[in-house]
N, CA, C and O atoms as a printed pandas DataFrame, in Angstrom:
     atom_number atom_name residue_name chain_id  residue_number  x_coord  y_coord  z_coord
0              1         N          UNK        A               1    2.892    7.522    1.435
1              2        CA          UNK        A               1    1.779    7.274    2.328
2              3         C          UNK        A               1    0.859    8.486    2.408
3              4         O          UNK        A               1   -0.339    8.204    2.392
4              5         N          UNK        A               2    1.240   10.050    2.510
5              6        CA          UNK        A               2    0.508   10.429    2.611
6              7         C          UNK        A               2   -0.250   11.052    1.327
7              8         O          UNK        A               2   -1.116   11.926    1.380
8              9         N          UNK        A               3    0.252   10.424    0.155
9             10        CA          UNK        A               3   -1.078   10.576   -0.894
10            11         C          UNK        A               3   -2.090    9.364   -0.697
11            12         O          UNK        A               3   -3.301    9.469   -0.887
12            13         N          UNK        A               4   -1.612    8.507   -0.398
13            14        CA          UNK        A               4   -2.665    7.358   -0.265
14            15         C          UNK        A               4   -3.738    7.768    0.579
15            16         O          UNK        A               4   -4.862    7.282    0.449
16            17         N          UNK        A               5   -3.369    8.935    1.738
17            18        CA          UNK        A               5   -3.746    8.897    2.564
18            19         C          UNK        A               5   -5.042   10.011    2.080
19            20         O          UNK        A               5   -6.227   10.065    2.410
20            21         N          UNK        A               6   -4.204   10.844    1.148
21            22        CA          UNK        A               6   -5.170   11.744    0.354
22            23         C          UNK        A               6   -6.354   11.144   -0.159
23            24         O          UNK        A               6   -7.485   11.594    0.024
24            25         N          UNK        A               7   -6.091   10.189   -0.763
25            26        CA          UNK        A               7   -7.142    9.498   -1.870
26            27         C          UNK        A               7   -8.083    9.113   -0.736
27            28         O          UNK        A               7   -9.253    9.468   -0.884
28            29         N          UNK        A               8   -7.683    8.267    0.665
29            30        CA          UNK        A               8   -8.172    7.540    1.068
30            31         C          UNK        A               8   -9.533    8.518    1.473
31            32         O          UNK        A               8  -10.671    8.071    1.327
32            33         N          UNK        A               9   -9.232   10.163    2.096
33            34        CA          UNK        A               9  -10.065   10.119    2.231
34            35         C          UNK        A               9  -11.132   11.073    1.274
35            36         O          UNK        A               9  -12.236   11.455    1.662
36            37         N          UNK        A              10  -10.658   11.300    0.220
37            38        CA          UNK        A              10  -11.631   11.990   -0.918
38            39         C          UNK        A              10  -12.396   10.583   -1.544
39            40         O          UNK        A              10  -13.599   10.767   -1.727
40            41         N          UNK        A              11  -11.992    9.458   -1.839
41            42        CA          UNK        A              11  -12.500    8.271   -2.523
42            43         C          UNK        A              11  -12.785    7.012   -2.092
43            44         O          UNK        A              11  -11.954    6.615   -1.275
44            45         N          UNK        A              12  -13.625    6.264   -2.332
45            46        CA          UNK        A              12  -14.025    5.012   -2.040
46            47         C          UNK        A              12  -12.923    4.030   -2.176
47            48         O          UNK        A              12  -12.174    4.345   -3.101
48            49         N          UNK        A              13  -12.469    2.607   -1.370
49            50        CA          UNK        A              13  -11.448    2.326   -1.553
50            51         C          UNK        A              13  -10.779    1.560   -2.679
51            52         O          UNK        A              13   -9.588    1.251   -2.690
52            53         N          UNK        A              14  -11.513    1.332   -3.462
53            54        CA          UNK        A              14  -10.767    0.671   -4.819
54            55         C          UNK        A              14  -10.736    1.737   -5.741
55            56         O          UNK        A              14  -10.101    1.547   -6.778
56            57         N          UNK        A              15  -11.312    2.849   -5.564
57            58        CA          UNK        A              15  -10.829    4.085   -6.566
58            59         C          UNK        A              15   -9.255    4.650   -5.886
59            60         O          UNK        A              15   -8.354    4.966   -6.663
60            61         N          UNK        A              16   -9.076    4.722   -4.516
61            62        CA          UNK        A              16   -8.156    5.231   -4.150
62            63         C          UNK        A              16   -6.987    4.227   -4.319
63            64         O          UNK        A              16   -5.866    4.679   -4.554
64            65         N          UNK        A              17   -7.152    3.096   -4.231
65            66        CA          UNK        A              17   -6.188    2.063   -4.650
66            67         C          UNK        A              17   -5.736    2.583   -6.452
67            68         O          UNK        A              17   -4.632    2.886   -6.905
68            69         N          UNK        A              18   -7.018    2.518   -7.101
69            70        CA          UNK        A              18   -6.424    2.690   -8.118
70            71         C          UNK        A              18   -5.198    3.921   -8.664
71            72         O          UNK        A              18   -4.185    3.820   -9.357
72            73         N          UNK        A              19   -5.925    5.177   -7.913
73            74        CA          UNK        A              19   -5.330    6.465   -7.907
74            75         C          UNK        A              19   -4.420    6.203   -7.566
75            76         O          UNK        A              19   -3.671    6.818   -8.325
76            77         N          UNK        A              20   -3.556    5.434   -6.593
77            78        CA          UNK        A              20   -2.883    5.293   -5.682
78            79         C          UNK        A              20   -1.129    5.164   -6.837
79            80         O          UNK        A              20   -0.094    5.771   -7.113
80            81         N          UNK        A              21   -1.986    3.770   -7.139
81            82        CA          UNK        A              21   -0.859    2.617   -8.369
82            83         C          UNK        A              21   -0.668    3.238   -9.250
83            84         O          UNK        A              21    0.437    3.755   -9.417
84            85         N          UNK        A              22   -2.013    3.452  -10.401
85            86        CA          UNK        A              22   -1.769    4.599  -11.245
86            87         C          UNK        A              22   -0.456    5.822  -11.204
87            88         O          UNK        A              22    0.458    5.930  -12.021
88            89         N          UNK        A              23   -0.679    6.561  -10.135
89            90        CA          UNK        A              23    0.182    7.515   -9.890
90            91         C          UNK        A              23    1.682    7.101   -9.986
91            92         O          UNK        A              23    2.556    7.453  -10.778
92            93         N          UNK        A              24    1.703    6.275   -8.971
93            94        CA          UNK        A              24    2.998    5.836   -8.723
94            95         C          UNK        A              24    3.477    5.174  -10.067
95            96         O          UNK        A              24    4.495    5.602  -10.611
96            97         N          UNK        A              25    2.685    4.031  -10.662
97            98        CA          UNK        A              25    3.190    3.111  -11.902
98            99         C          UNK        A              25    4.014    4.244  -12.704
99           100         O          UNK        A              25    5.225    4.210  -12.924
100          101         N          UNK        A              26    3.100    5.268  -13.099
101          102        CA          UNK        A              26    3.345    6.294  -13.861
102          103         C          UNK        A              26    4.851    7.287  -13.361
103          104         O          UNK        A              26    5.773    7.625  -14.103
104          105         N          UNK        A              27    4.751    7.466  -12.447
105          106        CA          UNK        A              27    5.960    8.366  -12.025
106          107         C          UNK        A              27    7.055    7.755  -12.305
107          108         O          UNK        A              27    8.020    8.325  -12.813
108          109         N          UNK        A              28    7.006    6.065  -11.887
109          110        CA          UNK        A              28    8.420    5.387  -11.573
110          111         C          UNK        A              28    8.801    5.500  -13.388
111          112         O          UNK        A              28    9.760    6.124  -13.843
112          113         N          UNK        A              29    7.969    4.870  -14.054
113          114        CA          UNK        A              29    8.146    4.529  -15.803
114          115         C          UNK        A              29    8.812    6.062  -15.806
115          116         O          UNK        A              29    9.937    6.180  -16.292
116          117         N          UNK        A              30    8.247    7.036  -15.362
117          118        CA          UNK        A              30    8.634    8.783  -16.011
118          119         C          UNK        A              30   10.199    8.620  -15.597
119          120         O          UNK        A              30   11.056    8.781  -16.466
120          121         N          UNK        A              31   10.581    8.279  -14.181
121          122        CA          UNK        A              31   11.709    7.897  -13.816
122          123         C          UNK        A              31   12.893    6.827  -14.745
123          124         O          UNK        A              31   14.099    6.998  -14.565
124          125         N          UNK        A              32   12.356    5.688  -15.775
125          126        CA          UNK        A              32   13.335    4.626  -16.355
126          127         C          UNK        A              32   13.116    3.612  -15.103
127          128         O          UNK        A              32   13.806    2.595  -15.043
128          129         N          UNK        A              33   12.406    3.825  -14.372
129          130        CA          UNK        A              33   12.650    2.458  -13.324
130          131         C          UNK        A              33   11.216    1.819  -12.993
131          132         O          UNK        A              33   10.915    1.692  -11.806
132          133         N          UNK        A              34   10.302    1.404  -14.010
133          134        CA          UNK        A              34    9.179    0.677  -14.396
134          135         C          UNK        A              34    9.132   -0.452  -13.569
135          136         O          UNK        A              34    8.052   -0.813  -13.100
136          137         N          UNK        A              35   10.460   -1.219  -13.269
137          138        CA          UNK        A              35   11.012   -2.528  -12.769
138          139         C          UNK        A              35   10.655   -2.249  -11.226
139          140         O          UNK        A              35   10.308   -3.176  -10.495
140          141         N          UNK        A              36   10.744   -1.099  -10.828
141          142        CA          UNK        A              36   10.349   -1.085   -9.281
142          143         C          UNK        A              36    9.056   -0.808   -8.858
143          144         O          UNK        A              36    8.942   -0.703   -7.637
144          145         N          UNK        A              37    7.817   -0.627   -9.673
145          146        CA          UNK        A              37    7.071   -0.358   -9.111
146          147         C          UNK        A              37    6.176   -1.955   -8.849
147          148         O          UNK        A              37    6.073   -2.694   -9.827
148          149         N          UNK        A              38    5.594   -2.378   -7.562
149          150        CA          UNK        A              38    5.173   -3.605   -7.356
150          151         C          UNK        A              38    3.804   -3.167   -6.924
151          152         O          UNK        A              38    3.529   -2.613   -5.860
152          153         N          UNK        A              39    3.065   -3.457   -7.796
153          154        CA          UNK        A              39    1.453   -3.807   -7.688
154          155         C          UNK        A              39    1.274   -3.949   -6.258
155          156         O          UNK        A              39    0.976   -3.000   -5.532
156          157         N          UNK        A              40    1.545   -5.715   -5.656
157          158        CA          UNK        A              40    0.733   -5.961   -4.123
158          159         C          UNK        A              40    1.084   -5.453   -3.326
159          160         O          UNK        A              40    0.273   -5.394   -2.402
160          161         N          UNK        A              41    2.170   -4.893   -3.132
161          162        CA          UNK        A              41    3.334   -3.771   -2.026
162          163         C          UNK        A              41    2.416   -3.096   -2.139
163          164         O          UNK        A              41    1.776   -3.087   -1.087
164          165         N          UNK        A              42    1.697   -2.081   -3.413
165          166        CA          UNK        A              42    1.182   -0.991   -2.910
166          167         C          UNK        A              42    0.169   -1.030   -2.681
167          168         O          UNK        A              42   -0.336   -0.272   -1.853
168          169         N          UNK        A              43   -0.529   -1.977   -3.370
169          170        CA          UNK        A              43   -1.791   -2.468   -2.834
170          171         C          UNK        A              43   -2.588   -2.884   -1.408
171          172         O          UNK        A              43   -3.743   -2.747   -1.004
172          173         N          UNK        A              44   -1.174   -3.551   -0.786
173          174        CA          UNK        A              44   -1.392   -4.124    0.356
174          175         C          UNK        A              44   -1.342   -2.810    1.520
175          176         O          UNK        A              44   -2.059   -2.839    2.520
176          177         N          UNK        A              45   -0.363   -1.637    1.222
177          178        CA          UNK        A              45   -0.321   -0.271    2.131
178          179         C          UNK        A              45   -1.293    0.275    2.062
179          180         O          UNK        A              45   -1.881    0.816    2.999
180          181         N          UNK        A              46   -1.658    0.220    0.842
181          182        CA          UNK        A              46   -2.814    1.385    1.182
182          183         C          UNK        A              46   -4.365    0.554    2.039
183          184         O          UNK        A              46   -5.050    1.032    2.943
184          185         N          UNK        A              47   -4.504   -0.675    1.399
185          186        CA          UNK        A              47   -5.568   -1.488    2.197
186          187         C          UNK        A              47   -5.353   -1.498    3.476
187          188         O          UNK        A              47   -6.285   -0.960    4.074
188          189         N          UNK        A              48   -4.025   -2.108    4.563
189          190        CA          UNK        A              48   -3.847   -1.395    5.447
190          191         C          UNK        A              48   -3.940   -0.105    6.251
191          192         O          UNK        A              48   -4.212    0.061    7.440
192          193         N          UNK        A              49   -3.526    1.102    4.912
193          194        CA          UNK        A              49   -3.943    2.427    5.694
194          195         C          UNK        A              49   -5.599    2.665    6.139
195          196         O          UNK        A              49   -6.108    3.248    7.096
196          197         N          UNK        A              50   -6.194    1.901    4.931
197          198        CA          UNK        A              50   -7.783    2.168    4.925
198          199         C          UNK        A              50   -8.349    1.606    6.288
199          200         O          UNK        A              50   -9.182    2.224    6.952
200          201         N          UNK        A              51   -7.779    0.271    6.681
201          202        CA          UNK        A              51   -7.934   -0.363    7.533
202          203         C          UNK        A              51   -7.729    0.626    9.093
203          204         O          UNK        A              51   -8.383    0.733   10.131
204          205         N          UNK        A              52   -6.608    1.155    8.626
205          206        CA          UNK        A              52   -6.523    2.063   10.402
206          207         C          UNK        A              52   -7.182    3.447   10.378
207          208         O          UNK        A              52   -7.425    4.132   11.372
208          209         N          UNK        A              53   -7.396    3.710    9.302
209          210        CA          UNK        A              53   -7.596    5.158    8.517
210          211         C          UNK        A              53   -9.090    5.528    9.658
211          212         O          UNK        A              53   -9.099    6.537   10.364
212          213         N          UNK        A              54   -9.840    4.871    9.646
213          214        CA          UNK        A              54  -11.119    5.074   10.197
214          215         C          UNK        A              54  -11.300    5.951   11.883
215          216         O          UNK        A              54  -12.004    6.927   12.143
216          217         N          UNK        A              55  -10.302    5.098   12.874
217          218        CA          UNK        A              55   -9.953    6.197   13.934
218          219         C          UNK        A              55   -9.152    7.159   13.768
219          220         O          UNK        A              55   -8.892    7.695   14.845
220          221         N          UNK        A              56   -8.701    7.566   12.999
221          222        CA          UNK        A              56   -7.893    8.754   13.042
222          223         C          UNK        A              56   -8.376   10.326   12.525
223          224         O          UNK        A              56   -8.833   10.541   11.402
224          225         N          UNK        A              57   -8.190   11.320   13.527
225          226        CA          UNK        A              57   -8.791   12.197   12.549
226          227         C          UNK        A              57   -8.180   13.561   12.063
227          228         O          UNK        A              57   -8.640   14.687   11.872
228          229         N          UNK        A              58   -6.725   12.870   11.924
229          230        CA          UNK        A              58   -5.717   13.846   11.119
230          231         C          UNK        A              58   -4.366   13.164   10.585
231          232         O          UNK        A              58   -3.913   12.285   11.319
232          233         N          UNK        A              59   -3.760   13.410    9.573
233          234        CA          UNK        A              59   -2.723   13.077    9.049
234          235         C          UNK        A              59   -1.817   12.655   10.050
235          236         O          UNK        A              59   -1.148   11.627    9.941
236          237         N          UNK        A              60   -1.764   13.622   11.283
237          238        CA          UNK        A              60   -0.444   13.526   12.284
238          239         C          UNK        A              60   -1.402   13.219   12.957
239          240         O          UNK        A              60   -1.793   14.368   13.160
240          241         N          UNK        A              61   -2.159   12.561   13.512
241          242        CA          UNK        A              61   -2.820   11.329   14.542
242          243         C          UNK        A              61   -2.499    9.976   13.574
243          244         O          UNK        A              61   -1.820    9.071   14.058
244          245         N          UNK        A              62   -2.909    9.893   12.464
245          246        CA          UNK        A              62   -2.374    8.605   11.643
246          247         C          UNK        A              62   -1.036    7.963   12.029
247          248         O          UNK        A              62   -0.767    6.805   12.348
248          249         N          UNK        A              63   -0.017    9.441   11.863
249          250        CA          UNK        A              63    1.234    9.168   11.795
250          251         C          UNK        A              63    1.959    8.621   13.163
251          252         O          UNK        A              63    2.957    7.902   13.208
252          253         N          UNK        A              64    1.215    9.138   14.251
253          254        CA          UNK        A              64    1.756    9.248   15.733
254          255         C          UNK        A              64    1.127    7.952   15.678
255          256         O          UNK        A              64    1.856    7.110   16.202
256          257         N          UNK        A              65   -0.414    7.277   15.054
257          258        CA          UNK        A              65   -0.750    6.144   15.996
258          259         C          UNK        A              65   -0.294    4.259   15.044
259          260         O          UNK        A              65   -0.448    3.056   15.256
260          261         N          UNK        A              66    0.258    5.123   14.076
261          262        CA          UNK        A              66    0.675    3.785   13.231
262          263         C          UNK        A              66    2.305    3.920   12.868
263          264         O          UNK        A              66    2.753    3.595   11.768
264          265         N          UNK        A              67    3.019    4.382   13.823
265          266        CA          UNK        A              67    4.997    4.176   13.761
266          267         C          UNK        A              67    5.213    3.224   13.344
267          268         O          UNK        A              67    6.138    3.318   12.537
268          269         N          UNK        A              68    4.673    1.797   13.495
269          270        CA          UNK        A              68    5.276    0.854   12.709
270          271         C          UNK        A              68    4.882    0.885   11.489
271          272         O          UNK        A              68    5.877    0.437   10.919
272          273         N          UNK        A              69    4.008    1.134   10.568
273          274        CA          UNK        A              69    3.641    0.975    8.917
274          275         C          UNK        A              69    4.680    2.309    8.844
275          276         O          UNK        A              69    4.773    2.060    7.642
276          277         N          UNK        A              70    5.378    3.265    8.983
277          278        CA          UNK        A              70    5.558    4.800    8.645
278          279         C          UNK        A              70    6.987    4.177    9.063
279          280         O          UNK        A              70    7.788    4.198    8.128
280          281         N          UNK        A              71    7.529    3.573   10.384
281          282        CA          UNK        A              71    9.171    3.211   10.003
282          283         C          UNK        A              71    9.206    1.353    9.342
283          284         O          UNK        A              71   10.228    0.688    9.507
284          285         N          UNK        A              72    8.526    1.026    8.952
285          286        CA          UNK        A              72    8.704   -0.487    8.502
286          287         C          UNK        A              72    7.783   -1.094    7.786
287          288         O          UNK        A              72    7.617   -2.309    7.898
288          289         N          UNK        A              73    6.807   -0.090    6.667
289          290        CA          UNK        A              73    5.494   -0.676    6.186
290          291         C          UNK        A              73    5.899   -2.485    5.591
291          292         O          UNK        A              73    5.124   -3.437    5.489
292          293         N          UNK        A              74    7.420   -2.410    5.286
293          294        CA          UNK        A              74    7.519   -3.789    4.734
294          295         C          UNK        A              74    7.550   -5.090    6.188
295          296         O          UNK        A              74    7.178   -6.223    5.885
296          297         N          UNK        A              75    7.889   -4.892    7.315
297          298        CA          UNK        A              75    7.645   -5.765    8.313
298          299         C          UNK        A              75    5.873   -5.677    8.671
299          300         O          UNK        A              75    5.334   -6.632    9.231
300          301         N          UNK        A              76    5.194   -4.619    8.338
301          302        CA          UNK        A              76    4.171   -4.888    8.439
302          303         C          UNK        A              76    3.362   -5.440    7.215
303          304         O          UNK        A              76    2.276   -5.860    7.615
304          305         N          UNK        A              77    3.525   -5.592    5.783
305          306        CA          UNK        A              77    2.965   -6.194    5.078
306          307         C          UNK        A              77    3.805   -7.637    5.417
307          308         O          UNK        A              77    2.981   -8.550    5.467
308          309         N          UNK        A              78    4.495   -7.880    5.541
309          310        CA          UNK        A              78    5.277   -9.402    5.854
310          311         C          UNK        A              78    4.252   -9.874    6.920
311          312         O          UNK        A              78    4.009  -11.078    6.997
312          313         N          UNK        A              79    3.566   -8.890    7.842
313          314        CA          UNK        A              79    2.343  -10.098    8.783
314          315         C          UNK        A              79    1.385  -10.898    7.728
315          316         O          UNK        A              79    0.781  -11.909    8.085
316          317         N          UNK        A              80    1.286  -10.359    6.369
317          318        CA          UNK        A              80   -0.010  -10.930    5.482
318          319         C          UNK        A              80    1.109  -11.501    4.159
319          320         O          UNK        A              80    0.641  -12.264    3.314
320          321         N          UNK        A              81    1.856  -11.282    4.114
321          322        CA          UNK        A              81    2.633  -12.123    2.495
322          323         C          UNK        A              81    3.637  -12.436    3.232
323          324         O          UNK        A              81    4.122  -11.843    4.195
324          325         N          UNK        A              82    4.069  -13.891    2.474
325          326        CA          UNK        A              82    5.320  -14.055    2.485
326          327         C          UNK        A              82    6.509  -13.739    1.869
327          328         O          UNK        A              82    6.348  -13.241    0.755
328          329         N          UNK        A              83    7.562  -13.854    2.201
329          330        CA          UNK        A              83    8.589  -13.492    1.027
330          331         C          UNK        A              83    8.631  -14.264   -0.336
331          332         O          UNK        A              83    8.902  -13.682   -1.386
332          333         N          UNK        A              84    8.372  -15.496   -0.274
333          334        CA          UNK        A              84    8.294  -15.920   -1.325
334          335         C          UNK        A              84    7.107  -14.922   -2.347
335          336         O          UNK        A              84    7.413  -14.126   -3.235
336          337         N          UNK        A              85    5.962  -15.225   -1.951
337          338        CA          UNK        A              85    4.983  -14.573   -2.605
338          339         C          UNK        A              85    5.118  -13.047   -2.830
339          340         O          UNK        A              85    4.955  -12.690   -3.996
340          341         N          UNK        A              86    5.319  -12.331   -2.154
341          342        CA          UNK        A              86    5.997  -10.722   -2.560
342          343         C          UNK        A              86    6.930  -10.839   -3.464
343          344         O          UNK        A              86    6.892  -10.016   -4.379
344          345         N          UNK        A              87    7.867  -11.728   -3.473
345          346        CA          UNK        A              87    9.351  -11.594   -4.579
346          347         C          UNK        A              87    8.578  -12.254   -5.755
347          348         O          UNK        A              87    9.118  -12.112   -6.852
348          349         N          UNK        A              88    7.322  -13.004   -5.724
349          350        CA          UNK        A              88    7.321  -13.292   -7.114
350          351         C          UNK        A              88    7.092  -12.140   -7.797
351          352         O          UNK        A              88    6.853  -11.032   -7.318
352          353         N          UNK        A              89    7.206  -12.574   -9.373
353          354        CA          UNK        A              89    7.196  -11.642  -10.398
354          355         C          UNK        A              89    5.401  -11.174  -11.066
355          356         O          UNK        A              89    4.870  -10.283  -11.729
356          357         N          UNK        A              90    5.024  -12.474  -10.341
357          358        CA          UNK        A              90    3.665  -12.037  -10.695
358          359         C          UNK        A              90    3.057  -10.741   -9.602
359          360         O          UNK        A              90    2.297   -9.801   -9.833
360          361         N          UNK        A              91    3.722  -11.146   -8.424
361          362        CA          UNK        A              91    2.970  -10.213   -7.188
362          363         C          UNK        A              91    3.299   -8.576   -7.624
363          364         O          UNK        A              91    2.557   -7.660   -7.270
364          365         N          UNK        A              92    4.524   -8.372   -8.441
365          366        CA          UNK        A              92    4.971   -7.287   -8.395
366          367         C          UNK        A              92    4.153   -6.848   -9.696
367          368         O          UNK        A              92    4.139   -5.623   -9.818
368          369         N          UNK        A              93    3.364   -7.644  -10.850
369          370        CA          UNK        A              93    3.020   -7.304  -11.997
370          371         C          UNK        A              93    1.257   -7.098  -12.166
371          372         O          UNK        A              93    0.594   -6.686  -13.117
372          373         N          UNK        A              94    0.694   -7.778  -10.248
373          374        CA          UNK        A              94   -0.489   -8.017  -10.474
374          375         C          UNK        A              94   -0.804   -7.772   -9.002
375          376         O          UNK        A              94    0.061   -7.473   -8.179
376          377         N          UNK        A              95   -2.098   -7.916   -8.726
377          378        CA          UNK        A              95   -2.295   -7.471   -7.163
378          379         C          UNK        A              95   -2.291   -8.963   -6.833
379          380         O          UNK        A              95   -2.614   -9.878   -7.589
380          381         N          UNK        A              96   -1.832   -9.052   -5.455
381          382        CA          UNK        A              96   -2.419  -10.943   -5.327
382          383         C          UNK        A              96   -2.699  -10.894   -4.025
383          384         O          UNK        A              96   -2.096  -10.175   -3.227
384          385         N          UNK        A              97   -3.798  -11.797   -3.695
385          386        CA          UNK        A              97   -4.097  -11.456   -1.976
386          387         C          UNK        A              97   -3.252  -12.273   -1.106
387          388         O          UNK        A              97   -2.449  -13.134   -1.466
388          389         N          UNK        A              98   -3.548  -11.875    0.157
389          390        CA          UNK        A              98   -2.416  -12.086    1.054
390          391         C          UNK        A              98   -2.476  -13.590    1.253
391          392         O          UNK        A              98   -3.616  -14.035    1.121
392          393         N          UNK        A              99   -1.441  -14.580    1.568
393          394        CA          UNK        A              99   -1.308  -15.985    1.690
394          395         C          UNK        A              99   -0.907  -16.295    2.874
395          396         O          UNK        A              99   -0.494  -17.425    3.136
396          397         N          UNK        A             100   -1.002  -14.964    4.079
397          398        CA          UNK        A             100   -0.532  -15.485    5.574
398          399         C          UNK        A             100   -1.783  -15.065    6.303
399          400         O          UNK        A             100   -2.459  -15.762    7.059
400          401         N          UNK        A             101   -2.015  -13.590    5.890
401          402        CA          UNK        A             101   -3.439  -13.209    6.840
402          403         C          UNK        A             101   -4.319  -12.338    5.945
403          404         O          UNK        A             101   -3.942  -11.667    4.984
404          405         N          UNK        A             102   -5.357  -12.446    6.350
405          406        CA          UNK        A             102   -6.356  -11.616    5.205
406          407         C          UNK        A             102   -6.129   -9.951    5.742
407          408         O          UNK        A             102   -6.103   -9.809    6.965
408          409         N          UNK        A             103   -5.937   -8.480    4.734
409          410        CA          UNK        A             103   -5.940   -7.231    5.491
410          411         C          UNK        A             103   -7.428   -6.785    5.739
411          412         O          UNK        A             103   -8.129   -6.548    4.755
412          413         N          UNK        A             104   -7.885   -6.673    6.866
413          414        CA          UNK        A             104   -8.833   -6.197    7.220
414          415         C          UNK        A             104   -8.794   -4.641    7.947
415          416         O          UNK        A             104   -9.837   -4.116    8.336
């Protein structure tokens, strides 16, 4: 989170998305574990962070005012995907938008 949080605020938000995946895609493959990195998971955090990103005006105001994405980002992307749709294989291979609530 807090590189996303980096990007979020040096870059516009589909560059920082990209920076975001990029990075990570890349690290996990450097790791042998290619299989874990999921496109809309990360896609969907960081659109979220962007989303709260705007009142905050430090890393540790972010952190103090969003405890639930920082202990449970996956109960909070579960308000916008379902499980079905997160476990598919496409969601993890492609970005896919949310099928419960739009992230604004």
């Amino acid at each position: 989170m807090r590189l996303a949080w980096l990007y979020l605020e040096r870059y516009p938000l589909e560059q920082a998305i990209s920076q975001v995946c990029g990075g990570i895609k890349v690290y996990a493959e450097s790791l042998g574990a290619a299989t874990k990195f999921h496109f809309t998971i990360t896609d969907a955090i960081v659109r979220i962070m962007a989303a709260r990103l705007q009142a905050q005006p430090s890393w540790q105001a972010f952190l103090d005012d969003n405890a639930d994405l920082v202990v449970n980002a996956m109960a909070v992307i579960g308000q916008h995907y379902s499980k079905d749709l997160l476990g598919s294989e496409q969601a993890r291979l492609s970005v896919i938008e949310p099928d419960l609530k739009a992230i604004n």
